[in-house]
N, C-alpha and C positions, 0 to 999 in steps of 0.2 A: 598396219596388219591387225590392230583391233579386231575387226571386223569379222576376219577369221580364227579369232580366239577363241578357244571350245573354254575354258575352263571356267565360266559362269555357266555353263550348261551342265558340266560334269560335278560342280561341287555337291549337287545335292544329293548324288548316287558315292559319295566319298566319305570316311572319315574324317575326322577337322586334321589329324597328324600325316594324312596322305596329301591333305591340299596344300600343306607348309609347302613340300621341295617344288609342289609346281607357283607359286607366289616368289620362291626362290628365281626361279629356272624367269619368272616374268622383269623381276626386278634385273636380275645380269641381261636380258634382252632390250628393256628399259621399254617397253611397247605404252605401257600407262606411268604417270606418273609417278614418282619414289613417293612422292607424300600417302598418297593411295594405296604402295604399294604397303608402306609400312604399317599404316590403319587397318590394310585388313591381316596381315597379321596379328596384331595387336588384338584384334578382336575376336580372331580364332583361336591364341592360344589363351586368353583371357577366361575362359572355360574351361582349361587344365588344371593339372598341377606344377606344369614347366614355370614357374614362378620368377625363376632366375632369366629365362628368356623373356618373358612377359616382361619384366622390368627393364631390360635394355631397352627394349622397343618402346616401353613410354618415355625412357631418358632422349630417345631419338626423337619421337613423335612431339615433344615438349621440350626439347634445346635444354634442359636439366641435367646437373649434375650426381643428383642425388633422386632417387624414386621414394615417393610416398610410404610414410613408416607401414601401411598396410601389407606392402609385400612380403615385410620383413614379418609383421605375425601370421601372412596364410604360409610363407615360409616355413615357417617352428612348426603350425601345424599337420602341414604335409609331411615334414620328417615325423612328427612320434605317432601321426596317422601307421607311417612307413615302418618303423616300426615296430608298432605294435602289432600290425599285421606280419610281418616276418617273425615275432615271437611266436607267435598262433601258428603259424604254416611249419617253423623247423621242428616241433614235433614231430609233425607230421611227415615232414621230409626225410626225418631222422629212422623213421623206420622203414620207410619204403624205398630208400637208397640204401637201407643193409645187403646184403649182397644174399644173406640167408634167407628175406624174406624177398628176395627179388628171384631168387630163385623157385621159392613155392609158390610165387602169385600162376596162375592159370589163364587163360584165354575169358572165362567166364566173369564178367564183373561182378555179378552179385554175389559166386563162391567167394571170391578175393573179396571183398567186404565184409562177408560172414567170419572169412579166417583171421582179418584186422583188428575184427571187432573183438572174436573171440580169444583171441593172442595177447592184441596192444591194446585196445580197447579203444582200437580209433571208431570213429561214429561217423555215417555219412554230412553229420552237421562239421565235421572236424575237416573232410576232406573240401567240402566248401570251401573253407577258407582257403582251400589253395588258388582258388576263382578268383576269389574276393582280391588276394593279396596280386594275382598275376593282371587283373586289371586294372589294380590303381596303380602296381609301377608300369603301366603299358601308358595310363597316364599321365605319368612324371616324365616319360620321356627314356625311361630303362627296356627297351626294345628288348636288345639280348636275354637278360632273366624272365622277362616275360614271358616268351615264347618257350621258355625252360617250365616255367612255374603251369602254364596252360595245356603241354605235355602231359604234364603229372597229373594233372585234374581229369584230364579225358582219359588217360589210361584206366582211371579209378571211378567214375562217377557214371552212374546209371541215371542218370538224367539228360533227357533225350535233347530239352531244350537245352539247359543252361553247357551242355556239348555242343549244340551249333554254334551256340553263341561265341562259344570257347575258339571253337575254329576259327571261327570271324577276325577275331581277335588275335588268333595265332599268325595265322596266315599275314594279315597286316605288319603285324612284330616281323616278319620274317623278310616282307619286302623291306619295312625299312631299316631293317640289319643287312640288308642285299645278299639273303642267303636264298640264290634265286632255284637251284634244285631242289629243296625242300618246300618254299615256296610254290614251284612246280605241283609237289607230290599235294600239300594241303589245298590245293585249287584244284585237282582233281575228287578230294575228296567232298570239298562243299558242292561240287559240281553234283556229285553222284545224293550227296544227301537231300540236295535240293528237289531234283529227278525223282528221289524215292517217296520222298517226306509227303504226308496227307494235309495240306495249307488248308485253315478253314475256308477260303477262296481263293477263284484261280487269279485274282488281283494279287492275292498275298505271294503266291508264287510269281508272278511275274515282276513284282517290284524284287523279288531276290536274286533274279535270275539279270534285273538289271544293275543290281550292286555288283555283283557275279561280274556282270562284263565289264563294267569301268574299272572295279579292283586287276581283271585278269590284263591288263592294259601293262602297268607296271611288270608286270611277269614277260609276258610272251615280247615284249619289248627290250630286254634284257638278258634271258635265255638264249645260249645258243639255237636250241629247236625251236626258240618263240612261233618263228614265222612260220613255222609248221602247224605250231600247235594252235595259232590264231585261227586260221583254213579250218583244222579239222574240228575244232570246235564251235565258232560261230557260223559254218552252215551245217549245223545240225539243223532239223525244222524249227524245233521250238525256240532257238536262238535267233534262227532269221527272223521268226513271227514276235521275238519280244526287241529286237533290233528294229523291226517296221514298225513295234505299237507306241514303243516308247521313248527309244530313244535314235531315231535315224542317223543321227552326226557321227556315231560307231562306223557306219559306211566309210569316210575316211583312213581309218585305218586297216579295215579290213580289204579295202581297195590296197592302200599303201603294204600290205602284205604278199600279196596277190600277184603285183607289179615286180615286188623285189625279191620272185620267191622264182626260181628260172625250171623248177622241177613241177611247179604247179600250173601250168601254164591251162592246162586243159578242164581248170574251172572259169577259166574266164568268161565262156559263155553264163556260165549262173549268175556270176557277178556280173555283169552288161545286164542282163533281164532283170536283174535287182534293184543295179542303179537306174535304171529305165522306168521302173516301178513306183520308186520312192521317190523322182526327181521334183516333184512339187512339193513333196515337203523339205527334201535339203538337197542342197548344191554347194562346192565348193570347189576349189578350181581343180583337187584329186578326182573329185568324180565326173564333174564336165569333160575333165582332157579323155578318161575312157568315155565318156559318152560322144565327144567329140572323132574321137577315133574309131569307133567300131558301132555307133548307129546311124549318125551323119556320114563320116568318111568327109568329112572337114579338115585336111591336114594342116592351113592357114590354121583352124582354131587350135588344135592341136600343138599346134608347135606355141603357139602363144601362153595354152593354156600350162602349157610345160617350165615355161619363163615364173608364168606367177607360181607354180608348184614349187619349186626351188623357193620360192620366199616362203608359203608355206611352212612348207619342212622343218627349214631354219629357222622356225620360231614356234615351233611344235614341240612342248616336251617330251613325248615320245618319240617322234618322228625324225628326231632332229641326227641320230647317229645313221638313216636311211638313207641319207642323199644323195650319197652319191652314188649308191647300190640303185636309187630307184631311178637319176637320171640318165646312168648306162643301158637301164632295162628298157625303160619308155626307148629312149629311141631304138632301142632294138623291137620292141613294138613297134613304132612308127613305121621301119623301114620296113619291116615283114607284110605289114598292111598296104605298104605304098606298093612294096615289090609283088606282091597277092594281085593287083588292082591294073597297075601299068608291066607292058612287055616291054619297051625302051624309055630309061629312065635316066635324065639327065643327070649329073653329078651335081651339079652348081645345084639345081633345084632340090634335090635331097638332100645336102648340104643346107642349106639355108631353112630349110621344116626341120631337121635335124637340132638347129640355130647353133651351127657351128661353119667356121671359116673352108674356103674351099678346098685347099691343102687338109686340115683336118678330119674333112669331110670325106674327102677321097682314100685318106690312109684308113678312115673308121670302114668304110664299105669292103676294102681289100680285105679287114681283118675280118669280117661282117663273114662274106662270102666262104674264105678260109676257114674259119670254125664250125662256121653253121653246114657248111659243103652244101649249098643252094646252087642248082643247077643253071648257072650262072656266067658270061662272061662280059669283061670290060673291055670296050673300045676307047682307046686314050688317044687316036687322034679325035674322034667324036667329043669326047667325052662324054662317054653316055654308059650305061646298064644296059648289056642285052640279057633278057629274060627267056628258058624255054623252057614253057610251061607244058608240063606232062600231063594228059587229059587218062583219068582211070579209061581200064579197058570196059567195055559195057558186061563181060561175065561179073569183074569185081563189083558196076555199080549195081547186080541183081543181087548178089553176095553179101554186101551193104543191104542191100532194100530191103533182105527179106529173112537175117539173120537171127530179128527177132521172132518169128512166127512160130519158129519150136515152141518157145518159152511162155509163148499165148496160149496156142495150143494148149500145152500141159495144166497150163492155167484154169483156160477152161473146163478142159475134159474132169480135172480135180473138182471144179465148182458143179458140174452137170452130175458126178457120182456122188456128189455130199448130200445134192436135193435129192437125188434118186434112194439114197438110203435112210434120209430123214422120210420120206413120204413112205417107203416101206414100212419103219417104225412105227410112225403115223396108225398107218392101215394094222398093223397087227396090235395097236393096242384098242383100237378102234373095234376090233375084230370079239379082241379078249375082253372087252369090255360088252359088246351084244351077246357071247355067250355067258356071259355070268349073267346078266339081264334075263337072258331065256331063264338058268338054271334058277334064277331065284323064283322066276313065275312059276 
Protein backbone atom coordinates (compact mmCIF):
# COMPACT_ATOMS: atom_id res chain seq x y z
CA UNK A 1 0.00 0.00 0.00
CA UNK A 2 3.11 2.35 -0.10
CA UNK A 3 2.43 3.16 -3.22
CA UNK A 4 -0.70 4.92 -2.45
CA UNK A 5 0.62 6.82 0.45
CA UNK A 6 -0.06 10.51 0.00
CA UNK A 7 1.87 11.60 3.19
CA UNK A 8 5.40 12.24 1.42
CA UNK A 9 3.36 14.39 -0.86
CA UNK A 10 1.44 16.19 1.96
CA UNK A 11 4.27 16.94 4.37
CA UNK A 12 5.52 19.88 2.73
CA UNK A 13 2.13 21.74 2.85
CA UNK A 14 1.92 20.60 6.83
CA UNK A 15 3.34 21.79 10.07
CA UNK A 16 6.17 19.18 11.51
CA UNK A 17 3.28 18.81 14.92
CA UNK A 18 0.47 18.00 12.16
CA UNK A 19 2.71 15.34 10.48
CA UNK A 20 3.40 13.49 14.01
CA UNK A 21 -0.48 11.83 14.24
CA UNK A 22 -0.08 10.82 10.61
CA UNK A 23 3.61 8.88 11.13
CA UNK A 24 1.50 7.66 14.20
CA UNK A 25 -1.66 6.44 12.21
CA UNK A 26 1.59 4.73 9.56
CA UNK A 27 3.26 3.08 12.28
CA UNK A 28 -0.22 1.29 13.97
CA UNK A 29 -0.81 0.38 9.96
CA UNK A 30 2.94 -0.87 9.75
CA UNK A 31 2.95 0.02 5.71
CA UNK A 32 6.96 1.16 6.14
CA UNK A 33 9.07 -0.04 8.44
CA UNK A 34 9.19 0.73 12.43
CA UNK A 35 12.79 1.60 12.08
CA UNK A 36 11.88 4.30 9.36
CA UNK A 37 9.10 4.95 11.08
CA UNK A 38 10.77 6.02 14.34
CA UNK A 39 13.69 8.23 12.36
CA UNK A 40 11.44 10.17 11.03
CA UNK A 41 9.90 11.15 13.89
CA UNK A 42 12.87 11.71 15.65
CA UNK A 43 13.78 14.09 13.14
CA UNK A 44 10.69 16.05 13.14
CA UNK A 45 10.31 16.63 16.44
CA UNK A 46 14.09 17.17 16.93
CA UNK A 47 13.28 20.81 15.83
CA UNK A 48 10.86 21.42 18.74
CA UNK A 49 10.80 21.90 21.96
CA UNK A 50 9.03 18.51 22.83
CA UNK A 51 12.31 17.43 24.28
CA UNK A 52 10.75 14.74 26.49
CA UNK A 53 9.36 13.07 23.40
CA UNK A 54 12.41 13.57 21.31
CA UNK A 55 14.44 11.68 23.85
CA UNK A 56 12.20 8.56 23.87
CA UNK A 57 12.56 8.15 20.30
CA UNK A 58 16.32 8.29 20.54
CA UNK A 59 16.25 5.69 23.44
CA UNK A 60 14.18 3.72 20.84
CA UNK A 61 16.15 4.52 17.74
CA UNK A 62 19.64 3.53 19.76
CA UNK A 63 18.31 0.41 22.16
CA UNK A 64 19.61 2.92 25.23
CA UNK A 65 18.65 3.24 28.38
CA UNK A 66 19.55 6.50 29.07
CA UNK A 67 19.52 9.59 26.37
CA UNK A 68 22.42 11.88 25.84
CA UNK A 69 22.93 14.53 28.83
CA UNK A 70 22.07 17.10 25.96
CA UNK A 71 18.36 16.74 26.21
CA UNK A 72 18.57 17.14 29.76
CA UNK A 73 20.24 20.98 29.17
CA UNK A 74 17.89 21.94 26.00
CA UNK A 75 15.38 20.58 28.66
CA UNK A 76 16.30 23.32 31.69
CA UNK A 77 16.38 25.50 28.88
CA UNK A 78 13.09 25.31 27.36
CA UNK A 79 11.44 25.57 30.89
CA UNK A 80 13.01 29.06 32.05
CA UNK A 81 12.59 29.94 28.07
CA UNK A 82 8.85 28.90 29.19
CA UNK A 83 8.98 30.76 31.72
CA UNK A 84 10.12 33.72 31.42
CA UNK A 85 7.94 34.19 28.79
CA UNK A 86 4.70 33.40 30.87
CA UNK A 87 6.33 36.09 33.42
CA UNK A 88 6.17 38.79 30.42
CA UNK A 89 2.77 37.72 29.06
CA UNK A 90 0.68 37.56 32.91
CA UNK A 91 1.07 41.12 33.03
CA UNK A 92 -0.36 41.44 30.40
CA UNK A 93 -2.99 38.77 30.80
CA UNK A 94 -3.66 40.20 34.23
CA UNK A 95 -5.25 43.09 32.77
CA UNK A 96 -7.08 42.07 29.94
CA UNK A 97 -8.94 39.24 31.89
CA UNK A 98 -10.18 41.91 34.35
CA UNK A 99 -13.62 41.88 33.91
CA UNK A 100 -13.65 45.97 34.23
CA UNK A 101 -11.33 46.31 31.37
CA UNK A 102 -13.02 43.59 29.46
CA UNK A 103 -15.80 45.32 29.51
CA UNK A 104 -14.58 48.86 28.13
CA UNK A 105 -12.33 47.25 25.43
CA UNK A 106 -14.46 48.12 21.93
CA UNK A 107 -14.57 46.52 18.52
CA UNK A 108 -11.80 49.05 17.43
CA UNK A 109 -8.24 47.81 18.04
CA UNK A 110 -6.34 50.74 17.93
CA UNK A 111 -9.06 52.49 20.57
CA UNK A 112 -8.46 49.51 23.00
CA UNK A 113 -4.64 49.86 22.67
CA UNK A 114 -4.79 53.65 23.19
CA UNK A 115 -7.20 52.96 26.42
CA UNK A 116 -4.34 50.08 27.57
CA UNK A 117 -1.74 52.21 27.00
CA UNK A 118 -3.34 55.02 28.59
CA UNK A 119 -4.79 53.15 31.67
CA UNK A 120 -2.04 50.24 32.27
CA UNK A 121 0.42 51.34 30.41
CA UNK A 122 0.47 48.19 28.29
CA UNK A 123 2.70 48.99 24.88
CA UNK A 124 1.97 47.28 21.63
CA UNK A 125 5.65 45.76 22.37
CA UNK A 126 4.02 44.09 25.58
CA UNK A 127 1.18 42.71 23.78
CA UNK A 128 3.59 40.89 21.48
CA UNK A 129 4.68 38.93 23.96
CA UNK A 130 1.63 37.27 23.97
CA UNK A 131 2.66 35.91 20.30
CA UNK A 132 5.83 35.14 21.35
CA UNK A 133 4.75 33.22 24.54
CA UNK A 134 1.63 31.27 22.63
CA UNK A 135 4.06 30.06 19.95
CA UNK A 136 6.80 28.64 21.88
CA UNK A 137 4.25 26.67 24.14
CA UNK A 138 2.46 25.68 20.71
CA UNK A 139 6.04 24.42 20.28
CA UNK A 140 6.56 22.33 23.36
CA UNK A 141 3.75 20.68 22.60
CA UNK A 142 0.99 22.88 25.02
CA UNK A 143 -1.80 23.00 22.26
CA UNK A 144 -4.72 23.91 24.72
CA UNK A 145 -2.92 27.30 26.11
CA UNK A 146 -1.86 28.09 23.01
CA UNK A 147 -4.62 28.51 21.20
CA UNK A 148 -5.85 30.38 24.62
CA UNK A 149 -2.59 32.68 24.55
CA UNK A 150 -3.05 33.30 20.28
CA UNK A 151 -6.86 34.33 21.11
CA UNK A 152 -5.58 37.04 23.23
CA UNK A 153 -3.04 38.42 20.91
CA UNK A 154 -5.41 38.68 17.84
CA UNK A 155 -8.12 40.12 19.80
CA UNK A 156 -5.49 43.03 20.67
CA UNK A 157 -2.93 43.46 17.93
CA UNK A 158 -3.15 45.58 14.88
CA UNK A 159 -0.86 43.76 13.06
CA UNK A 160 -2.06 42.48 9.91
CA UNK A 161 0.79 39.99 9.45
CA UNK A 162 1.97 38.66 12.63
CA UNK A 163 -2.40 38.06 12.98
CA UNK A 164 -2.28 35.66 10.13
CA UNK A 165 0.32 34.19 11.32
CA UNK A 166 -1.44 33.89 14.76
CA UNK A 167 -4.36 32.09 13.02
CA UNK A 168 -2.18 29.74 11.40
CA UNK A 169 -1.05 28.69 14.51
CA UNK A 170 -4.44 28.83 16.24
CA UNK A 171 -6.21 27.00 14.02
CA UNK A 172 -3.44 24.00 14.13
CA UNK A 173 -3.50 24.18 18.27
CA UNK A 174 -7.09 23.66 17.73
CA UNK A 175 -7.11 20.58 15.55
CA UNK A 176 -4.82 19.03 17.64
CA UNK A 177 -6.63 19.70 20.91
CA UNK A 178 -9.69 18.12 18.43
CA UNK A 179 -11.78 21.17 19.25
CA UNK A 180 -13.01 20.54 15.80
CA UNK A 181 -16.08 23.55 15.86
CA UNK A 182 -13.87 26.17 16.66
CA UNK A 183 -11.45 24.79 14.48
CA UNK A 184 -14.35 24.84 11.83
CA UNK A 185 -14.95 28.75 12.72
CA UNK A 186 -10.82 29.51 12.42
CA UNK A 187 -10.75 27.80 8.85
CA UNK A 188 -13.30 29.89 7.67
CA UNK A 189 -11.60 32.81 8.75
CA UNK A 190 -8.04 32.16 7.26
CA UNK A 191 -10.06 31.24 4.30
CA UNK A 192 -11.67 34.70 4.00
CA UNK A 193 -8.23 36.42 4.91
CA UNK A 194 -6.47 34.67 2.35
CA UNK A 195 -9.50 35.67 -0.43
CA UNK A 196 -9.10 39.35 0.98
CA UNK A 197 -5.33 39.76 1.57
CA UNK A 198 -3.17 41.77 -1.18
CA UNK A 199 -0.04 38.67 -1.54
CA UNK A 200 2.93 40.36 -3.21
CA UNK A 201 2.26 37.48 -5.95
CA UNK A 202 -0.32 35.40 -7.01
CA UNK A 203 2.32 32.46 -6.28
CA UNK A 204 2.17 33.72 -2.66
CA UNK A 205 -1.41 33.19 -2.56
CA UNK A 206 -1.53 30.07 -4.11
CA UNK A 207 1.06 28.40 -1.90
CA UNK A 208 -1.52 29.61 1.05
CA UNK A 209 -4.43 28.46 -0.31
CA UNK A 210 -2.52 25.18 -0.73
CA UNK A 211 -1.51 24.97 3.25
CA UNK A 212 -5.26 26.04 3.50
CA UNK A 213 -6.37 22.69 1.83
CA UNK A 214 -4.11 20.05 3.37
CA UNK A 215 -4.54 21.79 7.05
CA UNK A 216 -8.75 21.88 6.16
CA UNK A 217 -8.07 17.92 5.63
CA UNK A 218 -8.04 17.39 9.45
CA UNK A 219 -11.18 19.45 10.07
CA UNK A 220 -13.77 18.51 7.51
CA UNK A 221 -12.55 14.90 8.09
CA UNK A 222 -13.61 15.00 11.61
CA UNK A 223 -16.57 17.58 11.72
CA UNK A 224 -19.95 16.34 11.64
CA UNK A 225 -20.65 18.76 8.46
CA UNK A 226 -17.04 18.03 7.23
CA UNK A 227 -18.31 16.37 4.06
CA UNK A 228 -20.41 19.29 3.37
CA UNK A 229 -18.05 21.63 3.92
CA UNK A 230 -15.22 19.91 1.85
CA UNK A 231 -17.90 20.15 -1.53
CA UNK A 232 -18.70 23.50 -0.71
CA UNK A 233 -15.49 24.78 -0.47
CA UNK A 234 -13.07 23.08 -2.62
CA UNK A 235 -15.14 23.62 -5.74
CA UNK A 236 -15.01 27.14 -5.37
CA UNK A 237 -13.00 28.24 -8.67
CA UNK A 238 -9.89 29.25 -7.20
CA UNK A 239 -9.76 26.13 -5.07
CA UNK A 240 -10.20 23.86 -8.08
CA UNK A 241 -7.65 26.00 -10.00
CA UNK A 242 -5.00 25.79 -6.94
CA UNK A 243 -6.06 21.80 -6.57
CA UNK A 244 -5.17 21.40 -10.42
CA UNK A 245 -1.91 23.74 -10.16
CA UNK A 246 -0.49 22.31 -7.31
CA UNK A 247 -1.40 19.84 -5.62
CA UNK A 248 -3.94 17.19 -7.74
CA UNK A 249 -3.77 14.00 -4.98
CA UNK A 250 -6.57 16.49 -3.00
CA UNK A 251 -8.78 14.80 -5.83
CA UNK A 252 -8.92 11.88 -3.66
CA UNK A 253 -10.58 13.12 -0.99
CA UNK A 254 -12.68 15.41 -2.43
CA UNK A 255 -13.86 12.46 -4.68
CA UNK A 256 -14.02 10.47 -1.31
CA UNK A 257 -16.50 13.30 -0.11
CA UNK A 258 -18.65 13.39 -2.98
CA UNK A 259 -19.18 9.54 -2.90
CA UNK A 260 -20.05 9.35 0.79
CA UNK A 261 -22.09 12.49 0.68
CA UNK A 262 -25.90 10.87 -0.65
CA UNK A 263 -27.42 14.77 -0.56
CA UNK A 264 -24.74 15.85 -2.88
CA UNK A 265 -25.06 13.73 -5.45
CA UNK A 266 -25.77 16.39 -8.30
CA UNK A 267 -22.04 17.50 -8.42
CA UNK A 268 -20.99 14.56 -9.58
CA UNK A 269 -21.01 15.67 -12.95
CA UNK A 270 -18.25 18.54 -12.00
CA UNK A 271 -16.22 16.00 -10.29
CA UNK A 272 -16.12 13.27 -13.50
CA UNK A 273 -15.06 16.37 -15.79
CA UNK A 274 -12.35 17.07 -13.20
CA UNK A 275 -11.22 13.89 -12.76
CA UNK A 276 -11.22 13.43 -16.39
CA UNK A 277 -9.21 16.59 -16.53
CA UNK A 278 -6.48 15.99 -14.29
CA UNK A 279 -6.10 12.13 -14.91
CA UNK A 280 -2.54 12.45 -16.30
CA UNK A 281 -1.40 13.91 -13.73
CA UNK A 282 -2.94 11.67 -10.75
CA UNK A 283 -4.82 8.52 -10.55
CA UNK A 284 -5.54 6.36 -7.74
CA UNK A 285 -7.78 3.73 -7.49
CA UNK A 286 -10.73 6.56 -5.77
CA UNK A 287 -10.69 8.35 -8.91
CA UNK A 288 -10.30 5.62 -11.65
CA UNK A 289 -13.37 3.70 -10.02
CA UNK A 290 -15.50 7.20 -10.93
CA UNK A 291 -13.62 7.37 -14.04
CA UNK A 292 -14.22 3.85 -14.56
CA UNK A 293 -17.85 4.21 -13.94
CA UNK A 294 -19.27 7.23 -15.47
CA UNK A 295 -16.69 7.90 -18.51
CA UNK A 296 -15.83 4.30 -19.63
CA UNK A 297 -19.09 2.61 -18.13
CA UNK A 298 -16.56 -0.26 -17.26
CA UNK A 299 -18.52 -2.04 -14.53
CA UNK A 300 -15.63 -5.14 -14.66
CA UNK A 301 -13.19 -2.12 -13.87
CA UNK A 302 -15.38 -0.61 -11.52
CA UNK A 303 -16.03 -3.29 -9.36
CA UNK A 304 -12.39 -4.15 -9.30
CA UNK A 305 -11.50 -0.82 -8.69
CA UNK A 306 -13.82 -0.71 -5.61
CA UNK A 307 -11.93 -4.06 -4.11
CA UNK A 308 -8.59 -1.98 -4.19
CA UNK A 309 -10.61 1.39 -2.74
CA UNK A 310 -11.39 -0.51 0.57
CA UNK A 311 -7.61 -1.12 0.87
CA UNK A 312 -7.12 2.38 0.21
CA UNK A 313 -9.33 3.88 2.69
CA UNK A 314 -7.95 1.54 5.36
CA UNK A 315 -4.87 2.93 5.20
CA UNK A 316 -5.71 6.49 4.79
CA UNK A 317 -5.44 8.77 7.63
CA UNK A 318 -8.29 10.56 6.91
CA UNK A 319 -10.17 8.35 4.97
CA UNK A 320 -9.93 5.55 6.99
CA UNK A 321 -13.48 6.29 9.34
CA UNK A 322 -15.30 6.51 5.45
CA UNK A 323 -15.54 3.10 4.55
CA UNK A 324 -17.87 1.84 5.06
CA UNK A 325 -20.25 4.98 4.30
CA UNK A 326 -18.28 5.17 0.99
CA UNK A 327 -18.65 1.29 -0.03
CA UNK A 328 -22.57 1.39 0.67
CA UNK A 329 -22.53 4.45 -1.53
CA UNK A 330 -20.42 3.23 -4.54
CA UNK A 331 -22.45 0.44 -4.97
CA UNK A 332 -25.36 2.28 -4.86
CA UNK A 333 -23.55 4.23 -7.69
CA UNK A 334 -22.86 1.25 -9.55
CA UNK A 335 -26.31 -0.14 -9.52
CA UNK A 336 -28.00 3.17 -10.49
CA UNK A 337 -25.57 3.28 -13.51
CA UNK A 338 -25.94 -0.32 -14.37
CA UNK A 339 -29.77 0.18 -13.87
CA UNK A 340 -29.55 3.71 -16.08
CA UNK A 341 -27.82 1.53 -18.89
CA UNK A 342 -29.51 -2.09 -19.05
CA UNK A 343 -33.73 -2.70 -18.98
CA UNK A 344 -33.30 -6.51 -17.73
CA UNK A 345 -30.68 -7.07 -15.32
CA UNK A 346 -29.61 -10.27 -14.13
CA UNK A 347 -29.22 -10.66 -10.32
CA UNK A 348 -26.14 -12.90 -10.11
CA UNK A 349 -24.45 -10.43 -12.59
CA UNK A 350 -25.04 -7.28 -10.43
CA UNK A 351 -24.25 -9.16 -7.59
CA UNK A 352 -20.97 -10.05 -8.47
CA UNK A 353 -19.92 -5.97 -10.02
CA UNK A 354 -21.52 -5.24 -6.78
CA UNK A 355 -18.66 -8.07 -5.35
CA UNK A 356 -20.96 -9.43 -3.18
CA UNK A 357 -22.55 -13.07 -2.70
CA UNK A 358 -25.77 -13.85 -4.61
CA UNK A 359 -28.20 -14.05 -1.55
CA UNK A 360 -26.60 -10.64 -0.56
CA UNK A 361 -26.82 -9.29 -3.58
CA UNK A 362 -30.41 -10.00 -4.03
CA UNK A 363 -31.56 -8.86 -0.43
CA UNK A 364 -29.21 -5.33 -1.29
CA UNK A 365 -31.40 -4.78 -4.68
CA UNK A 366 -34.89 -5.59 -2.81
CA UNK A 367 -33.75 -2.83 -0.39
CA UNK A 368 -32.04 -0.74 -3.36
CA UNK A 369 -35.50 -0.68 -5.06
CA UNK A 370 -37.57 -0.10 -1.70
CA UNK A 371 -35.87 2.95 -0.69
CA UNK A 372 -34.84 4.59 -3.63
CA UNK A 373 -38.79 3.65 -5.23
CA UNK A 374 -37.10 2.90 -8.80
CA UNK A 375 -39.56 2.09 -11.03
CA UNK A 376 -38.76 -1.31 -10.92
CA UNK A 377 -39.75 -4.87 -10.78
CA UNK A 378 -38.01 -8.39 -9.80
CA UNK A 379 -38.63 -11.57 -11.49
CA UNK A 380 -37.47 -14.36 -9.04
CA UNK A 381 -38.17 -17.27 -11.22
CA UNK A 382 -35.85 -15.41 -13.81
CA UNK A 383 -33.87 -13.95 -11.59
CA UNK A 384 -33.52 -10.98 -13.18
CA UNK A 385 -34.45 -6.80 -12.91
CA UNK A 386 -37.05 -5.70 -15.08
CA UNK A 387 -36.57 -2.11 -15.66
CA UNK A 388 -39.30 0.67 -16.97
CA UNK A 389 -37.83 3.35 -18.21
CA UNK A 390 -39.85 6.57 -18.36
CA UNK A 391 -38.85 8.55 -21.52
CA UNK A 392 -39.74 12.68 -20.60
CA UNK A 393 -42.72 13.81 -22.58
CA UNK A 394 -41.30 16.03 -25.61
CA UNK A 395 -43.16 19.45 -24.03
CA UNK A 396 -40.82 18.70 -20.74
CA UNK A 397 -37.76 18.14 -23.04
CA UNK A 398 -38.55 21.94 -24.90
CA UNK A 399 -38.95 23.06 -21.14
CA UNK A 400 -35.43 21.74 -20.39
CA UNK A 401 -33.96 22.94 -23.69
CA UNK A 402 -34.98 26.18 -23.45
CA UNK A 403 -35.35 27.25 -19.74
CA UNK A 404 -32.26 28.97 -19.85
CA UNK A 405 -33.07 31.65 -22.68
CA UNK A 406 -34.85 34.08 -20.44
CA UNK A 407 -31.86 34.52 -18.50
CA UNK A 408 -29.54 35.04 -21.82
CA UNK A 409 -31.84 37.24 -22.85
CA UNK A 410 -31.84 39.49 -19.85
CA UNK A 411 -28.24 39.04 -20.09
CA UNK A 412 -27.90 40.37 -23.16
CA UNK A 413 -30.46 42.94 -23.48
CA UNK A 414 -28.39 44.38 -20.03
CA UNK A 415 -25.08 44.20 -21.94
CA UNK A 416 -26.67 45.89 -25.39
CA UNK A 417 -28.06 48.98 -22.85
CA UNK A 418 -24.58 49.43 -21.04
CA UNK A 419 -22.91 49.94 -24.68
CA UNK A 420 -25.82 52.05 -25.68
CA UNK A 421 -25.48 54.37 -22.70
CA UNK A 422 -21.58 54.33 -22.62
CA UNK A 423 -21.48 55.49 -26.35
CA UNK A 424 -24.21 58.13 -25.42
CA UNK A 425 -21.83 59.40 -22.83
CA UNK A 426 -19.18 58.98 -25.20
CA UNK A 427 -20.99 61.31 -27.73
CA UNK A 428 -22.03 63.96 -25.19
CA UNK A 429 -18.68 64.57 -23.99
CA UNK A 430 -17.45 64.38 -27.23
CA UNK A 431 -20.06 66.97 -28.08
CA UNK A 432 -19.26 69.28 -24.75
CA UNK A 433 -15.93 69.22 -25.61
CA UNK A 434 -16.36 70.61 -29.65
CA UNK A 435 -18.31 73.46 -28.13
CA UNK A 436 -15.96 74.66 -25.79
CA UNK A 437 -13.46 74.22 -28.69
CA UNK A 438 -15.72 76.54 -30.69
CA UNK A 439 -16.15 78.99 -27.65
CA UNK A 440 -12.51 79.23 -26.99
CA UNK A 441 -12.01 80.14 -30.84
Amino acid sequence: MAQYDLTSKMVPYLDRHLVYPLLEFLSLKEIYPEEDILQAKYDLLSKTNMIDTAAELYKQIHHVEDAPTEFTDKRKNVIDTLEGLQSEAGKVLEVIENPDVISALRQDKFQNLQFLREKYNITPEMVSILYQFGKYQFNCGIYGASADMLYHFRVLSTDNEMNLSALWGKLASEILTGNWEVALEDLQKLKDAIDQKNFPSPLHQLQQRSWLIHWSLFVFFNHPKGRDGIIDMFFQPQFISTIQSSCPWILRYLTTAVITNKRRKGIMKDLVRIIEQESYTYQDPITEFIKCLYVNFDFEGAQKKLSECEQVLANDFFLVATLDDFVENARCFISETYCRIHQKIDIGDLSQTLNMSQDEGEKWIVNLIRDTRVDAKIDFKENTVLMNTNHPSIYQQVIERTKGLSFRSQVLASSIEKRENAAAVAAAAAASESVAVEAAE
